[in-house]
C-alpha positions as CSV (number, residue, x, y, z in Angstrom):
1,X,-85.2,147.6,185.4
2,X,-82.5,146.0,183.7
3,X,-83.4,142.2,184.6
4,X,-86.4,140.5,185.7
5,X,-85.3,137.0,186.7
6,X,-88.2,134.6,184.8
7,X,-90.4,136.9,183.3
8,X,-90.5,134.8,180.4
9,X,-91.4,132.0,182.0
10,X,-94.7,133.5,183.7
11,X,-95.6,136.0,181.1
12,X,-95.1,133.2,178.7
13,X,-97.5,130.9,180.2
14,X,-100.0,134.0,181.0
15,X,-100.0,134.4,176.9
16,X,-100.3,130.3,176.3
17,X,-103.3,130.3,178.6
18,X,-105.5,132.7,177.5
19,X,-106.1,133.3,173.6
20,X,-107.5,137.0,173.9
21,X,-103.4,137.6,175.4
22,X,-101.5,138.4,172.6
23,X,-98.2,139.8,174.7
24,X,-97.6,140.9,177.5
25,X,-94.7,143.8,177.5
26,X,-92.6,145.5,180.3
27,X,-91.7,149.2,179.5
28,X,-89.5,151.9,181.3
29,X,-90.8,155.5,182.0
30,X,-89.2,156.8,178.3
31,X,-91.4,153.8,177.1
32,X,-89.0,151.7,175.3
33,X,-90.1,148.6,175.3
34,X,-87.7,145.9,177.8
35,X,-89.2,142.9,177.6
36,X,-91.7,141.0,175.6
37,X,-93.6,137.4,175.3
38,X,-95.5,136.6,172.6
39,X,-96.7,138.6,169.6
40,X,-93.9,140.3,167.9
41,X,-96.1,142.5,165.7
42,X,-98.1,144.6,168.9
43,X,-96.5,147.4,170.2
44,X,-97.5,149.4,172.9
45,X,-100.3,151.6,172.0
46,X,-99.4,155.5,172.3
47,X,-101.4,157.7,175.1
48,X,-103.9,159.3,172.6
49,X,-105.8,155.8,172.4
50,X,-106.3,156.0,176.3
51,X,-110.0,155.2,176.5
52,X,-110.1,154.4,180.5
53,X,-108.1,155.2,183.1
54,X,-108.4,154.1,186.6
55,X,-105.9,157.3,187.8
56,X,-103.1,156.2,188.8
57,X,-104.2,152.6,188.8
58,X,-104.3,151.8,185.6
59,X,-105.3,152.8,181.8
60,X,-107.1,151.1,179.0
61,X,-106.1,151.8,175.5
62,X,-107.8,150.5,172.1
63,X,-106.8,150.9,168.4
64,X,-108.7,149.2,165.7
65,X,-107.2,145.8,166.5
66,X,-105.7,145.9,170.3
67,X,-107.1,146.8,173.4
68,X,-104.5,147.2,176.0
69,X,-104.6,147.5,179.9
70,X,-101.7,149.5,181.0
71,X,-100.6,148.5,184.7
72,X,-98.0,150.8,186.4
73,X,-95.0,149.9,187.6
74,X,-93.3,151.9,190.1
75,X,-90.5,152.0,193.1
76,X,-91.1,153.4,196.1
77,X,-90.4,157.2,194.5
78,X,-91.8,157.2,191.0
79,X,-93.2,155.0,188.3
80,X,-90.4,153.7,186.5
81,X,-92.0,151.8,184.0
82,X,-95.4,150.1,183.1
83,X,-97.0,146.5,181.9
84,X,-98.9,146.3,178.8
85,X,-101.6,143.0,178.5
């Protein structure tokens, strides 16, 4: 996952549209983060906030101030990566 041709572009307008979106982030299997729109400050929440999980669908994570959904992102072998709203 080394490029993503427009993500900015569409995550960009997904975080202009809808004011409970505060960034939307794209992050490989180590989870370092590898690209990013919008709010510079919110990282992606660490496992131990996992409130919900959908298996291997999704999760839900919460701290004080964020609630994330976690959406998996995988090739046809393994998840390589995940998408954090």
């Amino acid at each position: 996952m080394q490029q993503y041709a427009g993500f900015a572009i569409v995550a960009g307008s997904l975080v202009s549209s809808d004011p409970a979106i505060s960034s939307v982030i794209v992050f490989n299997a180590q989870g370092e983060e590898l690209f990013r729109a919008g709010d510079q400050v919110v990282s992606v929440l660490a496992e131990d906030g996992k409130v919900a999980g959908g298996g291997a669908d999704y999760e839900v994570r919460q701290s004080a101030e964020v609630l994330q959904v976690i959406l998996p992102l995988r090739n046809r072998f393994t998840q390589i990566g995940g998408l954090a709203v």
